[in-house]
C-alpha positions in Angstrom: 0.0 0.0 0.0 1.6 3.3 -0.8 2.1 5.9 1.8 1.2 9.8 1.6 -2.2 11.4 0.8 -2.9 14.6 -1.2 -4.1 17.5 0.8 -8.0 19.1 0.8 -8.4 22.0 2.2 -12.2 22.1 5.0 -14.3 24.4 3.9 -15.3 25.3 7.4 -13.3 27.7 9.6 -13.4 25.6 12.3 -11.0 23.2 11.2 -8.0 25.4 11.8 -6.1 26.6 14.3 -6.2 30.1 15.1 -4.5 32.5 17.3 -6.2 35.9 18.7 -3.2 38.1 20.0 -3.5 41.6 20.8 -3.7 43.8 23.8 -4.8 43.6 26.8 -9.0 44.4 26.8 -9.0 44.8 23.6 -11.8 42.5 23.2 -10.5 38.9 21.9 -12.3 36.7 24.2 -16.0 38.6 22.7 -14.7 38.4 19.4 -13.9 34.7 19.3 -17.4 34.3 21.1 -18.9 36.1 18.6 -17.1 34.2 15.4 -18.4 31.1 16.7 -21.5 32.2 17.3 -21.9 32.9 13.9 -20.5 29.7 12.3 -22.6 27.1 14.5 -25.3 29.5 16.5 -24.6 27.0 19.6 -22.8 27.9 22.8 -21.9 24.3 23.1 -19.9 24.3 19.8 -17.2 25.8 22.0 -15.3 25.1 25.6 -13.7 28.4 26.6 -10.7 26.9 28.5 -10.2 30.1 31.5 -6.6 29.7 32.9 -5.8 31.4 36.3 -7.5 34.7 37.2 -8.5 35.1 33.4 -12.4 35.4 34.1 -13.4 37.1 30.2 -16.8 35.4 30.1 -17.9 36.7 33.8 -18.8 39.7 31.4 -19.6 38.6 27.7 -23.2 36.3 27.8 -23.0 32.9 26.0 -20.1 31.6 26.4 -19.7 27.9 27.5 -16.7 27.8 30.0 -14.4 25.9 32.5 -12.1 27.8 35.0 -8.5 25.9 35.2 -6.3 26.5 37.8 -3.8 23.7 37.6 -2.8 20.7 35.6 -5.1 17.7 37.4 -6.9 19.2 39.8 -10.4 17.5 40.2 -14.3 19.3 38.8 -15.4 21.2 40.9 -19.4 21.9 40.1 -20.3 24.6 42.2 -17.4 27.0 41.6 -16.8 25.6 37.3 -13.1 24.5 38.2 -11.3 21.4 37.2 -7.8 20.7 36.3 -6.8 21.2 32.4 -5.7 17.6 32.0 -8.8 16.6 33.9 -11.2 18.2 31.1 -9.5 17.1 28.3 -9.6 13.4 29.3 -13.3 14.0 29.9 -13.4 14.9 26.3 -11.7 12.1 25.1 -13.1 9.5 26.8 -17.0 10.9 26.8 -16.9 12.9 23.6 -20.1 12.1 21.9 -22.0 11.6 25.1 -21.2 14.6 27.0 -19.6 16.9 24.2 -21.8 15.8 21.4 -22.0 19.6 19.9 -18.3 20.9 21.0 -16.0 21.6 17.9 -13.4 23.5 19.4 -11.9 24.3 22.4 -10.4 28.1 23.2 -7.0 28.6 25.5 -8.3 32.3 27.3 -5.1 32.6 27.9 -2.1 31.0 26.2 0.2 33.4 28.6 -1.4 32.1 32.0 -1.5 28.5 29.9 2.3 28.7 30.2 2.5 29.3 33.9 0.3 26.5 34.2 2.3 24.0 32.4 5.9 25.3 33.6 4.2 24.4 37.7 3.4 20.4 35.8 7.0 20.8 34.0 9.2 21.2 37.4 6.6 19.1 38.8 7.0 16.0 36.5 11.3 16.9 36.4 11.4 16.4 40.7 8.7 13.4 40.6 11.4 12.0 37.6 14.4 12.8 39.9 12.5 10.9 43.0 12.4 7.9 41.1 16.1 7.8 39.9 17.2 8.8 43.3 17.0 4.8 44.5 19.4 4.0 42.1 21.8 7.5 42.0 21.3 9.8 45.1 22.8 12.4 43.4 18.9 12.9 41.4 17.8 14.3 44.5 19.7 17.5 44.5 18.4 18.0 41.3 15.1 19.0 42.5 14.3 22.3 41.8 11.3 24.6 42.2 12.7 26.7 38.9 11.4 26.3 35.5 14.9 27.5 34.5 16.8 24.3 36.5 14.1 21.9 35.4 15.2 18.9 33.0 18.8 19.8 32.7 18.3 24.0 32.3 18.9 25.6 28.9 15.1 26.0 28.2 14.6 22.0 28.6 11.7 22.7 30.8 10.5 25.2 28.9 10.3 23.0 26.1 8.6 20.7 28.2 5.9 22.8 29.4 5.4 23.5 25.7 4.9 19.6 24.9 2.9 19.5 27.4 0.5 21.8 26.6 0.0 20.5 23.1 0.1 17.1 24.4 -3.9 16.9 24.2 -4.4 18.7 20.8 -4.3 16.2 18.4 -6.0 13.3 20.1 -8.8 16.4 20.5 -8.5 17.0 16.5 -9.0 13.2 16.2 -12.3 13.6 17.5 -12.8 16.1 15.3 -12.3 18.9 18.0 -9.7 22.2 17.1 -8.3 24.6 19.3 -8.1 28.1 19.4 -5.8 30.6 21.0 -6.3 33.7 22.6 -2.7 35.7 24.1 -1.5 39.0 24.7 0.5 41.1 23.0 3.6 43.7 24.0 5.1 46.8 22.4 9.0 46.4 21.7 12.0 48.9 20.9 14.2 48.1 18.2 17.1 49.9 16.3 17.2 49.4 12.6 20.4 48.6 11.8 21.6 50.5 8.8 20.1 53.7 10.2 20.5 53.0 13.8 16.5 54.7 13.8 14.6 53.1 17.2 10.7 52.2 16.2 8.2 49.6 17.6 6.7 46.7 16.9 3.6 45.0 18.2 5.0 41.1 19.5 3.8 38.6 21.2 3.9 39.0 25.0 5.8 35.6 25.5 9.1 34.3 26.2 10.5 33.3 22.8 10.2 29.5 23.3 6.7 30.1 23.6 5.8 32.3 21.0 8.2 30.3 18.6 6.1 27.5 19.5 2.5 29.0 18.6 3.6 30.4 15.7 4.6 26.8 14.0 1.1 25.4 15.5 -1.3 28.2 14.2 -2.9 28.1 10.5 -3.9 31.6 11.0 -2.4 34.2 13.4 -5.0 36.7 13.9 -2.7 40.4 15.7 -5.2 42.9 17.3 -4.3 46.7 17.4 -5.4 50.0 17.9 -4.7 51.6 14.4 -4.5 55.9 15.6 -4.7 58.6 13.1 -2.2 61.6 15.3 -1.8 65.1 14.5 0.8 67.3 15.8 -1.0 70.8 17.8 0.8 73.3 19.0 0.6 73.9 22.7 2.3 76.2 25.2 4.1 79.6 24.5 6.4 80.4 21.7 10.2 79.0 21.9 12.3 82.4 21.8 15.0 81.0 19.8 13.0 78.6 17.2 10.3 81.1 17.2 7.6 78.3 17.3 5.4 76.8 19.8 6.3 73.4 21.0 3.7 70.9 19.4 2.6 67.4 20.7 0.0 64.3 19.3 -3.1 64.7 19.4 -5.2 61.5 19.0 -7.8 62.4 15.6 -9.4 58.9 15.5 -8.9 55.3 16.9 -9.6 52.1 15.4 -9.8 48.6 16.1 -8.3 46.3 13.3 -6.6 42.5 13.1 -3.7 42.0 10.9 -3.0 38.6 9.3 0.0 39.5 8.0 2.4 42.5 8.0 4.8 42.9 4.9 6.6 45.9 6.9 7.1 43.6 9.5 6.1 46.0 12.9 3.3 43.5 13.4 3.6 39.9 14.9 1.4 37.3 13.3 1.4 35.0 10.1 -0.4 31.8 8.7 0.1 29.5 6.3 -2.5 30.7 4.2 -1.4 32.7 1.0 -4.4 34.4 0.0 -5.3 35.9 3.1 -5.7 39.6 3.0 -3.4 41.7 5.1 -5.7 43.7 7.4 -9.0 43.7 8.5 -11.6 45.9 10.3 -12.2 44.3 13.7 -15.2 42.2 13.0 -16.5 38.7 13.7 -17.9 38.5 10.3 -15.0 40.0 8.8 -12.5 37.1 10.4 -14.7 34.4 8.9 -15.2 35.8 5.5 -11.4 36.8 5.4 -10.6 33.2 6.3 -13.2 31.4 3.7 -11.9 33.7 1.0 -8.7 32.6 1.8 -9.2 28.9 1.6 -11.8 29.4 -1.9 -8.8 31.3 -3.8 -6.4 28.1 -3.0 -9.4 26.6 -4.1 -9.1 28.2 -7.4 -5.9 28.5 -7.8 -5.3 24.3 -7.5 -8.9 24.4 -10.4 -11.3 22.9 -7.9 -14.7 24.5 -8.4 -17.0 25.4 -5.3 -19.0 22.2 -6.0 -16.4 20.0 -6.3 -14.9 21.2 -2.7 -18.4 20.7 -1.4 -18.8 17.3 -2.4 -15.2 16.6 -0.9 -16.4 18.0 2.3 -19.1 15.9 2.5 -17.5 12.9 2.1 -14.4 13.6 4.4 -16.8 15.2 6.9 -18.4 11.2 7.0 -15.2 9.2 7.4 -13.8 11.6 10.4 -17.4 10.8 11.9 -16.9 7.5 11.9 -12.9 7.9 12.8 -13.8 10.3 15.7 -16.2 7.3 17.6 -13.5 4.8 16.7 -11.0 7.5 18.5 -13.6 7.8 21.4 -13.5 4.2 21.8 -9.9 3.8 22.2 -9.2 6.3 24.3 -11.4 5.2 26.7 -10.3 1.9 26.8 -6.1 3.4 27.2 -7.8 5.1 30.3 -8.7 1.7 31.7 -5.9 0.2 30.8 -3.9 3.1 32.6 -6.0 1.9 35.5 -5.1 -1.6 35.7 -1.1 -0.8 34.9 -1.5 1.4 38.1 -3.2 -1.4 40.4 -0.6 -3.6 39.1 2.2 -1.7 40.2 0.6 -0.3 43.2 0.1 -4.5 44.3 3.1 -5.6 42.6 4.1 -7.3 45.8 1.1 -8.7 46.5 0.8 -11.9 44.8 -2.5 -13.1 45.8 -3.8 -9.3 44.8 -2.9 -9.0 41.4 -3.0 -13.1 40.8 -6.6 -12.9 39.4 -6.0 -9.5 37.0 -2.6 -11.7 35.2 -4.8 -14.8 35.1 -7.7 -12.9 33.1 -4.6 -11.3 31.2 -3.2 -14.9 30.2 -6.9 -15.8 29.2 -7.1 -13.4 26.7 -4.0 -14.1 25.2 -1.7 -10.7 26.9 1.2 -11.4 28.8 0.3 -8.2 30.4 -2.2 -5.2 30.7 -0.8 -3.1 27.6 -1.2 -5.6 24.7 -4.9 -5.3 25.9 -6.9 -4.7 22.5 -10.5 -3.9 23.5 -12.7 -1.6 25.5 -14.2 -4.8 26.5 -11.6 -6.8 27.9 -10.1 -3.9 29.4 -13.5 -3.5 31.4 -13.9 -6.9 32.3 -10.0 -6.9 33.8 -10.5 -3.7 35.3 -13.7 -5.7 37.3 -11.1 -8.1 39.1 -9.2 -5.2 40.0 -10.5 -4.9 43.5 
């Protein structure tokens, strides 16, 4: 069987993944509500993923949200907390029973994201240096409460954090779920080099790794920014010696607008898309139709005709159905498995206790719980494992 496929682009906007950037209040977290609204008029379509103190739908109605304030902390119902690992395998595992409407999943915010993951980073480093120590002592010194010393230093545990906060997209994506991206932006000084000139640029707020990192992932990087129309007035009394009053900027008019891409470079962002338009008017329905244009002119430009994408969509839109319930499937019978594995090791010394569970293993033809093949049999195991 030959190996490769040739590329087709979804129709739908949904099936890529987009980052909002921009500043702070500028109104991301309303305008990503309000492009999904449009595109599936159901909350539900969505999971707003609110990291830390980040609280944006406490004031914008209609948006479906969890609060996350660490990596596997348990639900909480009555205040809408649970741990970010602890949702996604929710998802995973109970996708088209609980989450039979969700088609994407928004990080409000990939910076507080970050601080999230770099806690489960230095976490997962000291919990890897406990269990070398029995065999090397020296691990234990090791231990750190740093990102910076975590996994060896030199941005290891950065990198880390990174992997794992993408470590749950694409077993999401197999289940036909996306995820979005909302961060904050800074203003930084820098000095051209041929006329040694300072000017700004509008960049990500995050340490390089970071934003490095986002900016491979993302099919569309959407920038927000304040686009100002100044005028110089004069103010004050006359200079003696210039013989004219000393002027300052005056602020004319003030505009919202998202850039997709920047040829002069002062604005952060990008995509892989290479019809997109440069700038936009701040908009829901503006974001959409930029991004639909987008994908209809490398439509075009490969010969395929509206109808002919249609019908593609159709059909591919069927066999990720039917992939996304096998997906569901599997992943809850790894969780099982997971299970058993743990009360294996957790009895390991107990012959009589874990006797029954390698018995029932044998039986079905495993010489242990990970060549398990079936949600079945992993249930029916998991029922000895008492």
């Amino acid at each position: 069987m030959a190996m490769g496929k040739i590329s087709s682009l979804s129709l739908n906007p949904l099936d890529y993944t987009i980052g909002f950037f921009g500043e702070e209040k500028i109104g991301k977290t309303t305008l990503v509500r309000d492009i999904v609204k449009e595109l599936t008029h159901n909350p539900n379509s969505a999971l707003f993923f609110e990291f830390g103190l980040e609280r944006g739908a406490d004031c914008a109605e209609g948006i479906n949200n969890i609060g996350v304030k660490d990596w596997e902390g348990d639900y909480v119902p009555e205040f809408n907390e649970a741990g970010f690992a602890t949702v996604c395998e929710d998802i995973l595992q109970n996708r088209f029973s609980e989450y039979p409407d969700l088609k994407l999943v928004v990080i409000d915010t990939y910076d507080l994201f970050i601080s999230i993951a770099e806690e489960e980073s230095v976490k997962e480093w000291n919990s890897f240096c406990q269990s070398k120590s029995s065999s090397d002592a020296s691990y234990l010194k090791k231990k750190t409460k740093e990102i910076n010393g975590a996994w060896g230093g030199f941005q290891k545990g950065q990198a880390k954090a990174f992997s794992l906060m993408m470590s749950y997209k694409d077993a999401l994506k197999k289940l036909g779920i996306e995820t979005w991206f909302i961060g904050h932006t800074k203003i930084k000084e820098k000095t051209d080099e041929t006329t040694g000139e300072v000017y700004r640029t509008l960049n990500f707020n995050q340490d390089s790794i970071y934003a490095k990192g986002i900016r491979g992932i993302c099919h569309v990087i959407a920038t927000g920014y304040y686009d100002r129309k100044i005028e110089s007035v004069e103010v004050g009394k006359v200079n003696p010696v210039t013989k004219k009053k000393q002027e300052t900027g005056k602020v004319i008019s003030c505009k919202r607008k998202i850039k997709f891409r920047d040829s002069e470079n002062m604005i952060e962002g990008g995509g892989r898309f290479g019809f997109i338009e440069e700038e936009i008017d701040w908009n829901a329905s503006n974001v959409i139709e930029a991004i639909k244009t987008a994908i209809l002119k490398e439509k075009e430009n490969a010969g395929i005709t509206l109808e002919e994408a249609k019908k593609k969509q159709e059909e591919s839109d069927s066999i990720l159905s039917e992939k996304a319930k096998e997906a569901e499937i599997n992943n809850k019978k790894d969780a099982i498995v997971k299970q058993i594995i743990k009360f294996v090791s957790e009895h390991k010394d107990d012959i009589d206790t874990v006797r029954d569970v390698v018995q029932a293993c044998k039986q079905y033809g495993f010489s242990n719980p990970k060549e398990i093949e079936t949600l079945e049999q992993a249930e029916q195991i998991l029922s000895i494992c008492k």
